[in-house]
Structure formats: C-alpha cells, structure tokens
C-alpha positions as CSV (number, residue, x, y, z in Angstrom):
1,X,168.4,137.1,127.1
2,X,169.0,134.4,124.5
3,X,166.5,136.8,121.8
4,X,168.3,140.0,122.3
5,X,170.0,140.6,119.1
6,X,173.5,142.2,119.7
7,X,173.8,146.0,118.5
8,X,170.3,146.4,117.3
9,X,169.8,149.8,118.4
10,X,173.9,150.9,117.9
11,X,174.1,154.2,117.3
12,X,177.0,153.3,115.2
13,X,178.6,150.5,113.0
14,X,181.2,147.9,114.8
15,X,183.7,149.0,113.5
16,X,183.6,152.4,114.3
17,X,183.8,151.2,117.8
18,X,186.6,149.0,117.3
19,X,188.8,151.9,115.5
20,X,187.9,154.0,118.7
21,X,188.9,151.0,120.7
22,X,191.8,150.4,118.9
23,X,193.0,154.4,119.1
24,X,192.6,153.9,123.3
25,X,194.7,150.6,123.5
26,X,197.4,152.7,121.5
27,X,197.1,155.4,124.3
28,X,197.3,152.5,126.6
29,X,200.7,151.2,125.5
30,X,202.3,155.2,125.3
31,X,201.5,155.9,128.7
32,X,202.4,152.4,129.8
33,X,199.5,151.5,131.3
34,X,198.2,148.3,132.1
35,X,194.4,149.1,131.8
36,X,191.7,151.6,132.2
37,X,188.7,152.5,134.0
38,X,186.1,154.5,132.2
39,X,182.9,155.6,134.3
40,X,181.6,159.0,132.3
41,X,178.9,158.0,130.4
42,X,180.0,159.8,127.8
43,X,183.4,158.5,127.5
44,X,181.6,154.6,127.6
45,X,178.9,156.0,124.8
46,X,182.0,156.8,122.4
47,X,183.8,153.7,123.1
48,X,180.7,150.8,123.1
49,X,177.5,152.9,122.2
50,X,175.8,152.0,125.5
51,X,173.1,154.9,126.8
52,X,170.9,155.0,129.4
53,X,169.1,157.2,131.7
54,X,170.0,154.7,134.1
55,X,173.4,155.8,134.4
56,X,172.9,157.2,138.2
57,X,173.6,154.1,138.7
58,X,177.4,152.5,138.4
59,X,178.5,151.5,135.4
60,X,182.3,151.0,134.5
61,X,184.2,149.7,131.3
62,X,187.4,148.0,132.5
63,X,189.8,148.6,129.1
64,X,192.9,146.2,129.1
65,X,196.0,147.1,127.2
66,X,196.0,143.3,126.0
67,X,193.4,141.5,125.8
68,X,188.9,142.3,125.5
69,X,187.4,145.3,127.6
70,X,184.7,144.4,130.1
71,X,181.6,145.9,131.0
72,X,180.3,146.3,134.9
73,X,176.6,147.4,134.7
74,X,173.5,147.2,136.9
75,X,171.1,143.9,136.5
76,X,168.3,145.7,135.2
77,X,170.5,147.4,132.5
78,X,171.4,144.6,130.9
79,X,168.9,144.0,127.7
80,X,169.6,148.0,127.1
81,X,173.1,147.2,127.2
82,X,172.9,143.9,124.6
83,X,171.0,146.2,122.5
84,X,173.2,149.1,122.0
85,X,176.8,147.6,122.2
86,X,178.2,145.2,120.6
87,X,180.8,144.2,123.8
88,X,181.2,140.6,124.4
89,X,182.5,140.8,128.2
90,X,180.2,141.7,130.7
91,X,179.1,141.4,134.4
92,X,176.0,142.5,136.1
93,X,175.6,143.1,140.1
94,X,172.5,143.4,141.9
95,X,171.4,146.7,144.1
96,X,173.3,146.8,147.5
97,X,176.7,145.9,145.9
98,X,179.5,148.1,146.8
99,X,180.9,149.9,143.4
100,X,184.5,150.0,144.2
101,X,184.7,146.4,145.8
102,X,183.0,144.9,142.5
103,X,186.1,146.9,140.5
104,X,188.5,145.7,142.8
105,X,187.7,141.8,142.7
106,X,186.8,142.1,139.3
107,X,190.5,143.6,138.4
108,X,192.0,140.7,141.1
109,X,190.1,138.2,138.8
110,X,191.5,139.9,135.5
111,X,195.5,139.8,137.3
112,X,195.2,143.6,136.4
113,X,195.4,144.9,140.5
114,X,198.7,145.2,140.6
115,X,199.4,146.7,137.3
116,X,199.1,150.5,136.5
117,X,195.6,151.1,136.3
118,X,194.5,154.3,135.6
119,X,191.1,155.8,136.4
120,X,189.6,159.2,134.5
121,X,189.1,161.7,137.8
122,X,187.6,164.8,135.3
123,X,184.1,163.6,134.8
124,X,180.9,164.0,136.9
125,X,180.3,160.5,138.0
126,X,183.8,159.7,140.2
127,X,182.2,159.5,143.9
128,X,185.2,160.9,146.2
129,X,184.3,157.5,148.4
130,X,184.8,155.4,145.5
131,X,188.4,156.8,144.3
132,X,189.2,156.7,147.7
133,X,188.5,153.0,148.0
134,X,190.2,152.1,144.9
135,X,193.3,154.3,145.5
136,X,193.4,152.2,148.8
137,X,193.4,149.3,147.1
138,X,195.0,149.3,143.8
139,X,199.0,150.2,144.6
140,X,199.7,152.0,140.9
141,X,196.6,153.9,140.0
142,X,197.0,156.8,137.3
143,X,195.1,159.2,135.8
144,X,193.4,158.4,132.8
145,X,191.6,162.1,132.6
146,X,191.5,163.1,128.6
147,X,192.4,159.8,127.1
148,X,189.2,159.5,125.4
149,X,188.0,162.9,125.4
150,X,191.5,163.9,123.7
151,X,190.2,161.3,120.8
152,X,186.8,162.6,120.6
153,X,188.0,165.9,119.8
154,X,187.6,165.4,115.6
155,X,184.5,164.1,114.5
156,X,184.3,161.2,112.0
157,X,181.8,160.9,109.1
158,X,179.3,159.4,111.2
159,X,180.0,161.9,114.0
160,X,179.1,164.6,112.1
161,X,176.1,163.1,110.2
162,X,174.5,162.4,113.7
163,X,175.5,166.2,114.3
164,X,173.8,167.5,111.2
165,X,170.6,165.8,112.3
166,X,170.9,167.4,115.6
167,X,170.8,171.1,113.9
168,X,168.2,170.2,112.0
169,X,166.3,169.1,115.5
170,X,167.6,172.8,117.3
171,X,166.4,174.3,113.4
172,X,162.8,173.0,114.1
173,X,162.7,173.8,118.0
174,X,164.1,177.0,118.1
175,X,161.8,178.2,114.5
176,X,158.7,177.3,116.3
177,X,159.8,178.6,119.9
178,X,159.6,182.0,117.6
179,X,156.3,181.2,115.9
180,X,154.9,180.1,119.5
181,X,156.1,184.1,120.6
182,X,153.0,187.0,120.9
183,X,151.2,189.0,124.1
184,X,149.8,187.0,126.3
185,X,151.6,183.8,125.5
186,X,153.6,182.4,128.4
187,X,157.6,181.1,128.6
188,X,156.3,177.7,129.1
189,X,153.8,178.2,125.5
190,X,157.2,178.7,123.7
191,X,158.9,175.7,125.3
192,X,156.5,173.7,124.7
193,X,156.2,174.5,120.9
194,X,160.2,175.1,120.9
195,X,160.3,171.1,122.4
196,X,157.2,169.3,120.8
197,X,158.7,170.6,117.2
198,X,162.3,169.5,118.0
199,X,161.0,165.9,119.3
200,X,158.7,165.9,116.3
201,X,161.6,166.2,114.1
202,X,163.3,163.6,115.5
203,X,165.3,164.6,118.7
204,X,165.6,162.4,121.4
205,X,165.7,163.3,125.4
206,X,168.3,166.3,125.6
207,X,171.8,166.6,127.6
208,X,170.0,170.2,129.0
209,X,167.0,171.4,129.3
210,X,166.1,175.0,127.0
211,X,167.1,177.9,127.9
212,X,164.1,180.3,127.5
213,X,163.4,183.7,129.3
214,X,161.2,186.6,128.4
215,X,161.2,190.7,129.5
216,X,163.2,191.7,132.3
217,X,164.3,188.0,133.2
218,X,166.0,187.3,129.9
219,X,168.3,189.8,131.0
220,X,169.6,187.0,133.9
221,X,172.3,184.6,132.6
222,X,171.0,180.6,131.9
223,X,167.5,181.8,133.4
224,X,164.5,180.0,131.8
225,X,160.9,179.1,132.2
226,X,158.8,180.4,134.8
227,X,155.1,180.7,133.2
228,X,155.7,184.5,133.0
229,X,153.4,186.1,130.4
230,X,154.7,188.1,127.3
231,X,153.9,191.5,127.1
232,X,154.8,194.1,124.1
233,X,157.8,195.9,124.1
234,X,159.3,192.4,125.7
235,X,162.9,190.6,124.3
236,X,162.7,186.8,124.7
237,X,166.1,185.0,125.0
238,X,165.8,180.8,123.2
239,X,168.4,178.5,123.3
240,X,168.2,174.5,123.1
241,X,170.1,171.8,121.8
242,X,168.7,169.1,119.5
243,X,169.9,165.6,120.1
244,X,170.5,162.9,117.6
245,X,172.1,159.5,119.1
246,X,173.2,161.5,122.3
247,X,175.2,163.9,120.0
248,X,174.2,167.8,120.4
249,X,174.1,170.8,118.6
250,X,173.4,174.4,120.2
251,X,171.3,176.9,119.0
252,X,170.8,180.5,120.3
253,X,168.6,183.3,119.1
254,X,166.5,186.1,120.5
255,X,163.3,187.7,119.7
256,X,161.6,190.9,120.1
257,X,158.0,191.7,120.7
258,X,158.0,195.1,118.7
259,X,160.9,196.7,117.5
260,X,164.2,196.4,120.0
261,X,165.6,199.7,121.6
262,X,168.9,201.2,120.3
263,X,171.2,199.5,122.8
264,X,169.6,195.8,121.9
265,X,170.3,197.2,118.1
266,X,173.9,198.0,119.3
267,X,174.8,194.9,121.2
268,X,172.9,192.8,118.1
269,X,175.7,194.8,115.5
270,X,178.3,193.5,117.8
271,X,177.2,190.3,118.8
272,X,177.1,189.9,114.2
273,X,180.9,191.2,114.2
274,X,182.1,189.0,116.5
275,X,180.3,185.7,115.4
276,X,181.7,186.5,112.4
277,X,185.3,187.0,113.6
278,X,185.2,183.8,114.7
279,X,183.6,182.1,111.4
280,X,186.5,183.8,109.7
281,X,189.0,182.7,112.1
282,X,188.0,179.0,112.7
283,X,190.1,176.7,110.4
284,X,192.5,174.2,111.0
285,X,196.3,175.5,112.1
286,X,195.0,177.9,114.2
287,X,194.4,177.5,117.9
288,X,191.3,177.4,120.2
289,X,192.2,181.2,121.9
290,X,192.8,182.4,118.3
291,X,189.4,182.2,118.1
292,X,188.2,183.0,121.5
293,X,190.9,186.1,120.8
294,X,189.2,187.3,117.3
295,X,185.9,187.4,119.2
296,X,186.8,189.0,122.3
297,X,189.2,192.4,120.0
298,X,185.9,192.6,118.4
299,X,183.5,193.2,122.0
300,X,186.6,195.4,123.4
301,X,187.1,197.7,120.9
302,X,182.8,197.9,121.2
303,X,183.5,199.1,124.5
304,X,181.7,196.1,125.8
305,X,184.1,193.8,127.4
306,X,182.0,194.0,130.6
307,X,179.1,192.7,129.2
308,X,181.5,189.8,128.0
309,X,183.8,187.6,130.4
310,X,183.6,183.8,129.5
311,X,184.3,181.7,126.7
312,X,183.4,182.3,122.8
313,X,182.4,178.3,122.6
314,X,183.2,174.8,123.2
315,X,183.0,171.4,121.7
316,X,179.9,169.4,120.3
317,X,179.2,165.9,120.5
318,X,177.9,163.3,122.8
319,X,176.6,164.5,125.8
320,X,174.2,163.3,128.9
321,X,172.4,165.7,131.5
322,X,173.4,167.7,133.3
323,X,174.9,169.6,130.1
324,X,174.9,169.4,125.8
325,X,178.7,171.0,125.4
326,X,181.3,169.2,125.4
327,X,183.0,171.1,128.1
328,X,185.5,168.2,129.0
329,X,186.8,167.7,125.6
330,X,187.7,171.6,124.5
331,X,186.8,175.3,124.7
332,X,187.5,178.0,122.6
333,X,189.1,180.6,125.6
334,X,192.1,182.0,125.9
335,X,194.1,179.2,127.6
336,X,193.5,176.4,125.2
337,X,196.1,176.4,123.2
338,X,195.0,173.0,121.1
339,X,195.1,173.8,117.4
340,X,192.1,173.1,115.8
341,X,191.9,170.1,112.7
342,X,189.2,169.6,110.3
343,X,186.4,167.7,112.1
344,X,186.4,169.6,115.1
345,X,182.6,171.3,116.2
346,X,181.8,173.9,118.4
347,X,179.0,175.6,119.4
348,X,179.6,179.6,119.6
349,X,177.2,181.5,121.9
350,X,177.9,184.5,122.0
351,X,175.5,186.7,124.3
352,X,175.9,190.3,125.7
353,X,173.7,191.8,128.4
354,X,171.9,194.4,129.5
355,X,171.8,192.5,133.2
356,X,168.1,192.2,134.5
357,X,166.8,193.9,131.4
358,X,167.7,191.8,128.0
359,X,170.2,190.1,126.5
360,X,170.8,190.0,122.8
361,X,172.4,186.4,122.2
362,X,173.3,184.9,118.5
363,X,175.2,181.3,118.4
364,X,176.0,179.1,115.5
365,X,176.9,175.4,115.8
366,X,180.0,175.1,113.5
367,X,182.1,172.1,111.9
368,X,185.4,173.0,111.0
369,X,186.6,172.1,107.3
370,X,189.8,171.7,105.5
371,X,189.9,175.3,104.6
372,X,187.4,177.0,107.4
373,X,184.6,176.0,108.6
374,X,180.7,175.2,108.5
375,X,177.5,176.4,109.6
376,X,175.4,173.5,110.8
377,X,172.3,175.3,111.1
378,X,169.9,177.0,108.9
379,X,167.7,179.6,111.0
380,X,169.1,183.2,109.9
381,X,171.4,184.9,112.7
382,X,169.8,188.4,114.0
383,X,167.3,189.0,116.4
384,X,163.8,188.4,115.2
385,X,160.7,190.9,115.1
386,X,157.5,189.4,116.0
C-alpha cells in the first residue's frame, strides 16, 4: 500500500475538502455535538471524495467536533479509497464483522461513546438493525439528517464545472438517442446509441439508468426499455443523466415518428410555458415553491392540472444508484420553502401525459445566477420530428 499515491484520482483539490470539512465542524459546534456519523455515500463523496460501487458494503466516516475524521471501510476498498481521498485516519475490517459493533468500539476507542453523537437517519443506506444497535448503545445519539446535504445545496466553482461536463455527456446521449430513432429500430437501439455516445463523451457509470419508452408505453410514467419496435405514427419519451465525477445533470426530450397529433401539440405549448415560467422565476430571493408555483398557474389555467401532480424539479449534484437527483438535498414543490442563492442547480422535468398513450416531456438542467439563472444544456427544447 506503501505505492499508492494519496488523492491521485480526487475528483477535487484538498482544499476543497477541507473547506467542506471545515463548514461541518462549524455545524458540529452549533448543534453541540460531539461528532458525527456519515454513512450515505453521497454525503462521504462531498466530504472526502471517496466513490465506489462497493458501497453495498459498510462504509462510515466518523467526523469529530475536535480533532481528524476517521474512515471505517471494507479491506478490499482500501487502495480505491487511498486513491480518491486524501483522509489520513482510517480502519479496515474484514467480511463477517458486525457494522454497528465496529462503530461502537471504534467510538469507545476515540472517548466519543458517551458524547452526543449524532447519526444521519434520511439516506438509503441506515439498516433499521444497525440504528437500532447503536441507539442501544450510544446513550446521546442525535440526528445528523441535513447537515451535509443543507451544505451541498450551492454549488462551488468546481461543482458546477463537473456539472457542465455532465450536460455536455446528457447533450451527446440524448442527441444521438434521437438520431438512433426510425421504423423498425427497437427501445434498446436508441439506448444503446443514447449510452455509447454519452460514455464516449466522457460520462462515467450513471446514478439511474435512462429512461426511454416508445408508442403506447411512453405514455406509462418512468417506463423504459423493453426491445419494443418503433413503428410510424409512434412518440418516444428519452431521458438520462450524464455523469461527470458522480455529479449529474438531467435531460428530457421527446420525439415523434411523423408529425405529433393535436393534443401532443397542445400539451408541448404548455409544457414550453411552463418551463419557461420557471426559467423566469428561478433567481436568488425567491423560494423553491415560487417556482414549483409559477409552473403549476401555468398547467392549471391549461386545464391540465390532472395530467400534473408532482414536483416541477429538484437539486443536481452528486449522486449514486438508485437515483441522479438530488432528492435529499431540495425540491422545487410547494412545501419547500428554502429560498434559492446563486449556485443552486436543478433539474426541471416537466412531463404531461396522455396515460398509456404518450407523454410530451421537456426538462432543462438549470444553475441559478446572481440575477436568474442558466441553461446547462444545449439540445433545443420541443419535441423532435424524425
């Protein structure tokens, strides 16, 4: 392990990580907290640029108040994890140890047991049996849900560099997913043009797999691939995510083979107005159900509110399968009240439906500005005629 040179492959500079680390100490001390547990591979990607595919397996970053953060990874991660961070504390276990009892000892060890110690419960990797075993065990545990995800809220310079060069992926895979469309051409044809373009252009493995369904079936919501052949007449749904050192940026569109019927026209002049409601709307001061609001006057004075019931969009970044968004960190929706600050991204996806016949979705990955906000992509917004 001697020849592993530290941070090689870092999606980011040291000191971005220590100004992260810095920001979560500062947390640390407001809440009054002793230390905490992170386990979301997300939240550990932002705070020590370790990524793996690995992490089914139990990882866990143990962040003092005083003193340096430790690392709790798997044997077999641990060149990955010399590569990618730049952490100087760190302990491996072998298969057949017990998560929680490695935390526990390891906290005894650290004199941080019997301190406040709080755990993030909103993420998908917090086994019930494991916070049950530590709850058991460690007298003052907290909740430590949105400490880091309330800092990765507002992108820095490098944030949104690594999110430009994730639209420019989504740019390349969704522009040849059209190309790849004509009779007789199958849904898996256009994903595999739609991914071999977006991997050529630089991507890396995606948080989600695309979202690509043709005819009748693109008329289901989040259906996609099933080998079903084009035929004329037929609307074919595409969205993907590019991905650029784990950060993501969304992309829908749809196509037509032939020229749509009036109602796809109709739902594609209001799917324009309220994208565009939101574009106008989205700058910093105003909040994140201003925006889902400017959207959703737009589809209800359209007479189409039942063809629209869920958010207008939700935060980009870093992101791991089983998703691309951001969903932990914010959603533009009617109950998020979090005023939005220049830096802030979001992907807008805004769909309606004909159920079980089409859909006619338009999205735009955005970056809010001092003044408004951004497009990040570059493929032009209305449904395309092939």
């Amino acid at each position: 392990m001697m020849n592993v040179e530290r941070g090689i492959e870092s999606a980011f500079p040291r000191e971005e990580y220590d100004m992260r680390m810095a920001r979560v100490r500062a947390t640390l001390a407001s809440r009054q907290l002793d230390a905490a547990l992170f386990t979301g591979p997300e939240n550990i990607f932002y705070l020590t640029g370790q990524q793996t595919p690995g992490y089914y397996t139990f990882q866990c970053l143990i962040v003092p108040a005083n003193g340096a953060p430790l690392f709790l990874l798997r044997q077999l991660e641990l060149t990955n994890f010399l590569r990618n961070t730049f952490v100087q504390e760190y302990e491996t276990y072998g298969d057949g140890t017990t998560p929680a009892g490695l935390v526990v000892d390891t906290l005894k060890r650290l004199k941080l047991a019997d301190g406040r110690v709080a755990i993030e419960k909103g993420g998908w990797f917090l086994p019930i049996s494991f916070y049950e075993a530590l709850s058991t065990s460690l007298p003052h545990m907290a909740d430590a849900t949105g400490i880091v995800e309330s800092l990765r809220r507002v992108k820095s310079p490098a944030e949104l560099h690594a999110l430009e060069e994730s639209a420019r992926h989504a740019d390349a895979g969704i522009s040849a997913g059209i190309a790849a469309i004509r009779v007789d051409a199958t849904e898996n044809d256009v994903v595999a043009e739609m991914m071999r373009a977006a991997i050529a252009a630089g991507a890396e493995y995606m948080g989600m797999e695309p979202l690509v369904s043709s005819g009748p079936r693109s008329g289901v919501p989040h259906a996609t691939w099933r080998r079903r052949k084009l035929a004329a007449g037929d609307a074919v749904f595409l969205e993907m995510s590019g991905c650029f050192n784990r950060y993501h940026t969304g992309l829908m569109r749809t196509a037509w083979l032939g020229e749509p019927p009036p109602l796809a026209r109709t739902l594609e002049h209001v799917v324009q107005e309220a994208v565009t409601a939101v574009l106008d709307t989205a700058k910093p001061g105003v909040t994140c159900a201003d925006v889902h609001r400017a959207a959703q006057r737009v589809i209800d004075a359209n007479g189409m509110t039942e063809r629209y019931r869920k958010r207008t969009g939700y935060s980009l970044g870093i992101a791991f399968a089983p998703d691309w968004g951001e969903w932990q960190v914010l959603s533009l929706f009617d109950t998020v009240d979090v005023k939005l600050e220049s830096g802030m991204c979001f992907h807008v996806p805004i769909a309606l439906r004909e159920y079980g016949v089409f859909t006619v979705g338009l999205s735009e990955s955005i970056a809010v500005t001092d003044t408004g906000c951004r497009i990040l992509g570059q493929v032009p917004r209305r449904i395309h005629v092939v």
